[in-house]
C-alpha positions, 0 to 999 in steps of 0.5 A: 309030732305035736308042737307043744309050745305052739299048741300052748301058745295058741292056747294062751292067746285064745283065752286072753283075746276071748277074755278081753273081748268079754271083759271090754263088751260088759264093761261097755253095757256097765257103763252104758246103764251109768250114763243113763241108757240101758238097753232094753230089747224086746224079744222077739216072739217064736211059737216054741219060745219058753217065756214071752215077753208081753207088752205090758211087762215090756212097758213095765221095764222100760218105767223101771230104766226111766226111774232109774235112769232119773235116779242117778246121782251122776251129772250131765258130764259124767253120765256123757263120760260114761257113754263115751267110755262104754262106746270105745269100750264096744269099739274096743271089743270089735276091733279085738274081733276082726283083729282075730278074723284077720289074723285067722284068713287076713295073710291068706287073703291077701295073699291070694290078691296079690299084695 
């Protein structure tokens, strides 16, 4: 027999935990690109990539973000509020992560360590 409750309960969890976790991780990246730092990753090159980045549309980015960055009608304070908002939203985002890997095998591993 199907416990339905559980199932949806389960369920309900899933979705929000997935949603806060998604919500707090792009709101950090909003909010690092307010303070100023955008990230900009280069790709890495694979011989079966689709589209490769070449180093001087890397280049080019990277002028696009300093302009911006230069741009912005923020002061030095805010543009470091950002920043520290976005980092406790990244930290945010983790936390929510291994709360769920703990709540997945945290009892089953202490368990089997004897705490």
């Amino acid at each position: 027999m199907i416990d339905w409750l559980a199932f949806l309960l389960v369920f309900v969890a899933a979705f929000v935990s997935s949603a806060v976790v998604v919500s707090a991780y792009a709101l950090g990246i909003r909010l690092l690109t307010i303070s100023g730092r955008t990230p900009i990753v280069t790709p890495a090159e694979f011989t079966d990539a689709i589209t490769i980045v070449t180093p001087a549309e890397a280049r080019q980015a990277e002028k696009r973000a300093a302009k911006a960055a230069r741009k912005s009608p923020l002061s030095d304070g805010q543009k470091r509020a950002a920043l520290v908002c976005a980092w406790a939203c990244f930290a945010l985002s983790g936390f929510a992560v291994l709360f769920g890997i703990y709540l997945i095998v945290g009892e089953k591993v202490l368990g089997l360590l004897g705490a």
